[in-house]
MARVEX-980164 format. One line per 2 residues: number of its first residue (from 0); their letters; for each residue x negated, y, z of N, C-alpha, C, CB. Coordinates in nm, 3 decimals, always signed. Glycine has a CB too. Example, Ala and Ser with C-alpha at 12.3 -4.5 7.8 and 13.67 -1.06 7.14 Angstrom:
% MARVEX-980164
0	as	-1.319/-0.569/+0.780/-1.230/-0.450/+0.780/-1.320/-0.330/+0.780/-1.131/-0.447/+0.905 | -1.285/-0.225/+0.708/-1.367/-0.106/+0.714/-1.290/+0.003/+0.787/-1.408/-0.060/+0.572 .
//
This chain:
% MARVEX-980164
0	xx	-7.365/+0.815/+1.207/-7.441/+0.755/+1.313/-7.577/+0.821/+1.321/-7.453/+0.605/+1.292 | -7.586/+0.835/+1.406/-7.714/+0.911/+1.445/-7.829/+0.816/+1.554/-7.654/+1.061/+1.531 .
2	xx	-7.944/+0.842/+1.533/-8.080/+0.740/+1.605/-8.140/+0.835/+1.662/-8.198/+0.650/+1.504 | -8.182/+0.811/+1.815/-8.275/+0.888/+1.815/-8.390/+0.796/+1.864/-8.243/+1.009/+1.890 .
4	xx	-8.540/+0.825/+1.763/-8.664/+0.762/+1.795/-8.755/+0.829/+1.850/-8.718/+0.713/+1.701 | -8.775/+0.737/+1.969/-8.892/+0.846/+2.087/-9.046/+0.773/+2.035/-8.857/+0.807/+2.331 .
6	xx	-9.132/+0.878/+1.970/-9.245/+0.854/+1.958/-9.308/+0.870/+2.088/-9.293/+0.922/+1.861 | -9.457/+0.795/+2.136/-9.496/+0.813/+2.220/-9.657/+0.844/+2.160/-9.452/+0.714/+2.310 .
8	xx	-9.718/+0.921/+2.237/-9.871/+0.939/+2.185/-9.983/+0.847/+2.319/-9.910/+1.152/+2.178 | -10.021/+0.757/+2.273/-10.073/+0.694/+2.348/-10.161/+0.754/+2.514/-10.142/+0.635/+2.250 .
10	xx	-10.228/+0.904/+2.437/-10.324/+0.933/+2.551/-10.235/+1.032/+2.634/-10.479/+1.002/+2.500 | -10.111/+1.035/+2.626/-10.014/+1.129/+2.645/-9.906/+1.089/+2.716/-9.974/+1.175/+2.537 .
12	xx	-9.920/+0.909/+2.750/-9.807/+0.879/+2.746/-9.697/+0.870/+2.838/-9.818/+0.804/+2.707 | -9.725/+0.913/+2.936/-9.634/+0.962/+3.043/-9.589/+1.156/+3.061/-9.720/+0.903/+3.184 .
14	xx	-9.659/+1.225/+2.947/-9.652/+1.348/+2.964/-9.571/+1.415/+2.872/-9.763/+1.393/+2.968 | -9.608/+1.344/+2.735/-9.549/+1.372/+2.573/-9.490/+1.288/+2.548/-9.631/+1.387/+2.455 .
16	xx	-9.344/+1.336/+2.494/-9.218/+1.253/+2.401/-9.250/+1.335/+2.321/-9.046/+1.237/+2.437 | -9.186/+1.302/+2.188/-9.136/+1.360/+2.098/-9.027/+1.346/+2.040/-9.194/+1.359/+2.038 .
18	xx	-8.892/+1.354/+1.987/-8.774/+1.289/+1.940/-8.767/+1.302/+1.797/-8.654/+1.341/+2.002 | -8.740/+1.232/+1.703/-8.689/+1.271/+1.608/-8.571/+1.197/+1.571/-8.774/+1.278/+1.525 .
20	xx	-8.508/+1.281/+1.517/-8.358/+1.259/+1.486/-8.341/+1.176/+1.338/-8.279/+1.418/+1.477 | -8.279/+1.037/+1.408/-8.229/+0.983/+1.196/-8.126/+0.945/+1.191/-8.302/+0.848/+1.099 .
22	xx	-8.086/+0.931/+1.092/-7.979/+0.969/+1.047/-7.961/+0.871/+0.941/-7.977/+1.105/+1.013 | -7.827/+0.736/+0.902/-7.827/+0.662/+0.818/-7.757/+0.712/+0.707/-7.793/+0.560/+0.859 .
24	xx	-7.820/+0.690/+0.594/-7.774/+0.753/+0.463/-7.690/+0.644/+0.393/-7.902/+0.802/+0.367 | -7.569/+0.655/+0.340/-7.505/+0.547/+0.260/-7.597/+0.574/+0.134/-7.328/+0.561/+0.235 .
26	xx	-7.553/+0.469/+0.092/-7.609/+0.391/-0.077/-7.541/+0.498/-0.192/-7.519/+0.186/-0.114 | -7.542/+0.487/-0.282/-7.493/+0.537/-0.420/-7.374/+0.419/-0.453/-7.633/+0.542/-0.550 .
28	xx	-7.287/+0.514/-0.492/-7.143/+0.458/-0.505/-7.157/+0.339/-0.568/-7.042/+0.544/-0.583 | -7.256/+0.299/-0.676/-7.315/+0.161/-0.721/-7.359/+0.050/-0.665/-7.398/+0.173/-0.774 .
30	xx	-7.407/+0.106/-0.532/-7.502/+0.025/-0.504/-7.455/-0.069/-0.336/-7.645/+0.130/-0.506 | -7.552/-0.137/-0.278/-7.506/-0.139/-0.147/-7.665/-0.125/-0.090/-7.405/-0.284/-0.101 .
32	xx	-7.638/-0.097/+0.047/-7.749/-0.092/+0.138/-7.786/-0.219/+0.202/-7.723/+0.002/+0.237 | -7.880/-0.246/+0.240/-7.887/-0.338/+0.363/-7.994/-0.295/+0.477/-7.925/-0.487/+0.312 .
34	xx	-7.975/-0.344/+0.604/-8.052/-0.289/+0.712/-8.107/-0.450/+0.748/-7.954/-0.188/+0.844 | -8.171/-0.475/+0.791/-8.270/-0.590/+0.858/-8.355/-0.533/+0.999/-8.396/-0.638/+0.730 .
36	xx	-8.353/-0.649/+1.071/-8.430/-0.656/+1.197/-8.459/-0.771/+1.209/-8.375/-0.613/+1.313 | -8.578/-0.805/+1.280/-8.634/-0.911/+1.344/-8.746/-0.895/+1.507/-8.712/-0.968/+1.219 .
38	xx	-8.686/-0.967/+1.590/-8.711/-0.960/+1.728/-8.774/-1.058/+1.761/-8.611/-0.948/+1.805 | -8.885/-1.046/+1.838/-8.911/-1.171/+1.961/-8.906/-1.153/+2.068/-9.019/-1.231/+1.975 .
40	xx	-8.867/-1.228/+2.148/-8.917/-1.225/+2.281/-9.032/-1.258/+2.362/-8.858/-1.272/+2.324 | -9.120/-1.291/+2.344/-9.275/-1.357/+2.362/-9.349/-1.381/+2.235/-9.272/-1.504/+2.434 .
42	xx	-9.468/-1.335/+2.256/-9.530/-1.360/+2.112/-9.650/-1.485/+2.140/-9.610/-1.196/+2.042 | -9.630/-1.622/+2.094/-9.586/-1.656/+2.002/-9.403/-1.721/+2.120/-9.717/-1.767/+1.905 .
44	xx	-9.306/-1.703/+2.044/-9.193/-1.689/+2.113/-9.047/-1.743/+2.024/-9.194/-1.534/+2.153 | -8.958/-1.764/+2.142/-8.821/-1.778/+2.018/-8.756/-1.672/+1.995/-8.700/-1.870/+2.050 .
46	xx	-8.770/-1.619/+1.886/-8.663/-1.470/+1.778/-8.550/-1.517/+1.729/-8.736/-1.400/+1.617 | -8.575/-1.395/+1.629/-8.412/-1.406/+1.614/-8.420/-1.284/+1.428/-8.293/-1.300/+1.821 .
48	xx	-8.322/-1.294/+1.406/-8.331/-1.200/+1.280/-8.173/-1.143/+1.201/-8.423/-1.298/+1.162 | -8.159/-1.035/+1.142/-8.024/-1.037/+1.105/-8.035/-0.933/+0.992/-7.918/-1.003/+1.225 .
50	xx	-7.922/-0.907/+0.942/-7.934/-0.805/+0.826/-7.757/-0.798/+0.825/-8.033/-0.872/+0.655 | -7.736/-0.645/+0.756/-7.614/-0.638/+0.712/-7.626/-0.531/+0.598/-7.515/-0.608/+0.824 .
52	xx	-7.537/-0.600/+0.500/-7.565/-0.522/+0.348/-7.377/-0.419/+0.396/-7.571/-0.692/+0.133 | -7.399/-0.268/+0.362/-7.255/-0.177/+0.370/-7.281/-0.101/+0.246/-7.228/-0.065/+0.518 .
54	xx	-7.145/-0.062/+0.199/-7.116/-0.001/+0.117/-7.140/+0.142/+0.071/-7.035/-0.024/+0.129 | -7.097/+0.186/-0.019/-7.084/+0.354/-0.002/-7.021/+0.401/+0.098/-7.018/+0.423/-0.104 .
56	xx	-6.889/+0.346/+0.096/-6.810/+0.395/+0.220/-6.820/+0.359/+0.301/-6.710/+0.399/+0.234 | -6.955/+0.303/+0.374/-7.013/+0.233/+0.518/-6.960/+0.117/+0.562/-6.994/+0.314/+0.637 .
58	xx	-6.861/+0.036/+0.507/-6.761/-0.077/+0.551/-6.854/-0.170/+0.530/-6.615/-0.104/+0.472 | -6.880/-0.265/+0.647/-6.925/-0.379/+0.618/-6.887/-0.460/+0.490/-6.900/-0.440/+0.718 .
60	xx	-6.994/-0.515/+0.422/-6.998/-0.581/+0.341/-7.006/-0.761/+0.365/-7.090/-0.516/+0.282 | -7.128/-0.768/+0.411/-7.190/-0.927/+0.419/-7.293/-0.901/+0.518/-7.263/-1.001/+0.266 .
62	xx	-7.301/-0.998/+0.671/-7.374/-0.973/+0.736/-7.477/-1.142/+0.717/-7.298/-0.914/+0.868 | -7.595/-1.124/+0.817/-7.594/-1.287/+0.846/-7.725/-1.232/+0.990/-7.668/-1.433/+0.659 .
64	xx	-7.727/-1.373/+1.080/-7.814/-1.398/+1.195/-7.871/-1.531/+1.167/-7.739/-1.393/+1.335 | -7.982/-1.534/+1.246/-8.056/-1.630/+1.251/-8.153/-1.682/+1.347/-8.098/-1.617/+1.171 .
66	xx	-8.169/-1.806/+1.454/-8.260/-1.743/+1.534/-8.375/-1.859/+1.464/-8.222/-1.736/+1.721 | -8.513/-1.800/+1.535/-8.633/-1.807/+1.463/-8.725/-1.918/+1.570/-8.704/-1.637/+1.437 .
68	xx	-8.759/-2.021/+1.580/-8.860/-2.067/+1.723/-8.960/-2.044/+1.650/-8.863/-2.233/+1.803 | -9.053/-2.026/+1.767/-9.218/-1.987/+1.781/-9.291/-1.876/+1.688/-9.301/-2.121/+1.749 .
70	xx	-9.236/-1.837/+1.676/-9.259/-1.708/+1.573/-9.336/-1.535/+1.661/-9.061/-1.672/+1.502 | -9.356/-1.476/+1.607/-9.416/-1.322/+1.631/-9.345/-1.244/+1.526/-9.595/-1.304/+1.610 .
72	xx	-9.344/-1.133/+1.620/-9.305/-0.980/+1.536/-9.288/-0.990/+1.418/-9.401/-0.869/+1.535 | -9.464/-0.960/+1.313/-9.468/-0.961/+1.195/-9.373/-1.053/+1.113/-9.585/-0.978/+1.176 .
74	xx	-9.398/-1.235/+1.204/-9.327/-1.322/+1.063/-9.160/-1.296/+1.143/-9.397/-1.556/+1.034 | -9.101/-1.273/+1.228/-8.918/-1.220/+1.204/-8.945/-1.155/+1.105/-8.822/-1.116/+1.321 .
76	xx	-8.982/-1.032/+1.105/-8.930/-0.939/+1.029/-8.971/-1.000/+0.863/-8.995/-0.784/+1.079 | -9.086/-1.032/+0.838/-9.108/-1.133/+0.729/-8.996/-1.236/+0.679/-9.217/-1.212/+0.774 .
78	xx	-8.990/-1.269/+0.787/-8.855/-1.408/+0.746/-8.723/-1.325/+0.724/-8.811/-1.545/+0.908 | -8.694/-1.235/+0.810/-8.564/-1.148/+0.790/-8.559/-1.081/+0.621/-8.571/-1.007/+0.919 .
80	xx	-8.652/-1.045/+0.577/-8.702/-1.008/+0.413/-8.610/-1.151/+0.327/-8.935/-1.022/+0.388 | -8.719/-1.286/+0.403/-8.679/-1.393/+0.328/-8.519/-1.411/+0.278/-8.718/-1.502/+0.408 .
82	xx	-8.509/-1.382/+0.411/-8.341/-1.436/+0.450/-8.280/-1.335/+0.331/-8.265/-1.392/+0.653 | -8.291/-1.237/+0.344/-8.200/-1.092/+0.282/-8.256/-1.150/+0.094/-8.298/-0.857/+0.365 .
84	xx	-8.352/-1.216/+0.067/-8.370/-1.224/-0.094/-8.295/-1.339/-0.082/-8.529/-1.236/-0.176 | -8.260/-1.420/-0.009/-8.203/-1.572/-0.031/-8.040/-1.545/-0.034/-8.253/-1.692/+0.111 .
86	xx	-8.001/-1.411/+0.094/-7.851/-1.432/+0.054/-7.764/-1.354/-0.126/-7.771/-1.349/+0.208 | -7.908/-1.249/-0.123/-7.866/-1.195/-0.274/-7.832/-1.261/-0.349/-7.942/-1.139/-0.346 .
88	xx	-7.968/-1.391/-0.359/-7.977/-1.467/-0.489/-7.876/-1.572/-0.462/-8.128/-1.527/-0.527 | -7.772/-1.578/-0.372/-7.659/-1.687/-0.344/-7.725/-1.842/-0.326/-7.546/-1.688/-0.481 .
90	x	-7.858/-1.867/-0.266/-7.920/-1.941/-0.244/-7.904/-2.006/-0.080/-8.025/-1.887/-0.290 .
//
């Protein structure tokens, strides 16, 4: 799977893109990965948050969602952290 992220330069910003290319790396045959996001829609607003832990061999493992009221940017993605130490610890 491949991402592509368009930087923008603020004083530029209808003139200059830039792309850079990423690229998701699996885990070590030991281990698992997890990815997290957290969204709002209005700040202060109702979000939302999710995570999914995959394998070496990329196969879903354990996902989870959540939605968030009155929240901003910073605390989803904060709470999405929460969430991801709470499903480790089987809490």
């Amino acid at each position: 799977m491949e991402y592509h992220l368009m930087l923008v330069q603020k004083e530029m910003l209808k003139r200059h893109q830039t792309i850079i290319k990423v690229r998701w790396e699996p885990p070590d045959r030991e281990f698992y990965k997890l990815n997290i996001d957290g969204a709002v829609k209005n700040t202060p607003g109702l979000g939302g948050l999710g995570g999914v832990f995959r394998d070496y061999t990329v196969h879903w493992v354990l996902s989870f969602i959540e939605c968030i009221p009155n929240t901003n940017p910073a605390m989803a993605k904060l709470q999405a952290i929460k969430k991801e130490v709470a499903t480790r610890s089987g809490s």
